[in-house]
C-alpha positions, 0 to 999 in steps of 0.5 A: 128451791134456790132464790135464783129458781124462785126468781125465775118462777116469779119472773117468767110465765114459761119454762122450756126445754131445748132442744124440745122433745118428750122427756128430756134429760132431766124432764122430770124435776122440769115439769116438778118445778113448773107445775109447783109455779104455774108455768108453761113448760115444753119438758114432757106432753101428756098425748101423742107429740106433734113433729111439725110443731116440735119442728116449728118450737126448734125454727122458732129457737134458732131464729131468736138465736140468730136474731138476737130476739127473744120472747119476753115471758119464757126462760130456757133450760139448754141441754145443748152445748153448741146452743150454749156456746151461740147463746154465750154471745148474748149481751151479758148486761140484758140476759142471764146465762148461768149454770143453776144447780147443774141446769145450764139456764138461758133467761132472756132480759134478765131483771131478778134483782139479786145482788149476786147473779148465778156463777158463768157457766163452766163449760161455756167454751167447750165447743172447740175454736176453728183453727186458721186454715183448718178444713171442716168437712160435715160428713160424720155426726161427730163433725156435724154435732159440734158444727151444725146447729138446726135444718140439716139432714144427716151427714154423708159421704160428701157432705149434708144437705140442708133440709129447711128454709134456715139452716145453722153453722157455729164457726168459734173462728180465731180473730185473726181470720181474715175470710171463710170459704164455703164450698157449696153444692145446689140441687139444681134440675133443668125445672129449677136451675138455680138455687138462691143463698142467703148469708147472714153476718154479714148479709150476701146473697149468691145465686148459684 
């Protein structure tokens, strides 16, 4: 065991995985390293996995994400590179975001005390940068992999559906861009005519 994985264990009560799931890549040496510390781990369940509860774990992910407010006593393994590339624009001076002997780790107010952090990880920018004028359409996994982050449905010929409360698009935009324009399609029926949207980054809301 590293220093830097010895620091974690002595820093957090809680190792997990996301995106969350039973046996994911790499679970084994996961759920090793946290029986050997004592901690709380998401990577493997020993009984039939609760769906909704799983869902819930990936709402609440996004939404710290999205907030930029994280739970103080867990650090998360990130086998997602679009998560990665979101989580990149965390305040650097409060959390730790590195590669750990091949374990890309996200570790939340970050205080291990080493005089050397882990090094950046390398693959950090490997979601591809939104070209100026560049029309993304979300209608093939490929698109929506690399786009859409959590509450979609699954892509079709005319686009996706959201299908939570809260749904997530990754734009890497170029700073030159000046505006973004969504077309968007309401499920609306003559008992619910109308369907309220809400932005974050900024704030809007439309009602369409």
């Amino acid at each position: 065991m590293t220093i830097v994985w010895k620091a974690l264990a002595k820093r957090y009560d809680k190792a997990h995985v996301y995106p969350p799931g039973n046996h994911p890549e790499n679970w084994q040496e996961i759920a090793y390293f946290a029986a050997q510390n004592n901690l709380h781990t998401n990577a493997v369940y020993l009984a039939r996995i609760d769906s909704l509860r799983l869902e819930e774990e990936e709402r609440k992910f996004i939404s710290d994400v999205s907030s930029g407010k994280y739970p103080g006593d867990t650090f998360f393994i990130v086998n997602d590179p679009v998560f990665r590339y979101a989580l990149k624009q965390s305040d650097p001076s409060k959390h730790l975001l590195a590669q750990v002997n091949g374990y890309f780790v996200f570790a939340p107010t970050w205080d291990d005390g080493l005089s050397s952090p882990p090094p950046p990880d390398p693959v950090m920018d490997d979601v591809v940068q939104v070209s100026v004028g560049e029309k993304i359409v979300p209608n093939t996994k490929a698109t929506n992999d690399r786009y859409l982050i959590g509450g979609w449905s699954g892509p079709e010929q005319k686009g996706t559906w959201t299908d939570g409360r809260r749904s997530l698009i990754l734009l890497p935009v170029s700073n030159r861009a000046k505006r973004i324009v969504l077309d968007l399609l309401p499920f609306v029926t003559p008992k619910h005519p109308k369907q309220t949207v809400k932005l974050a980054y900024p704030i809007a809301t439309y009602t369409y």
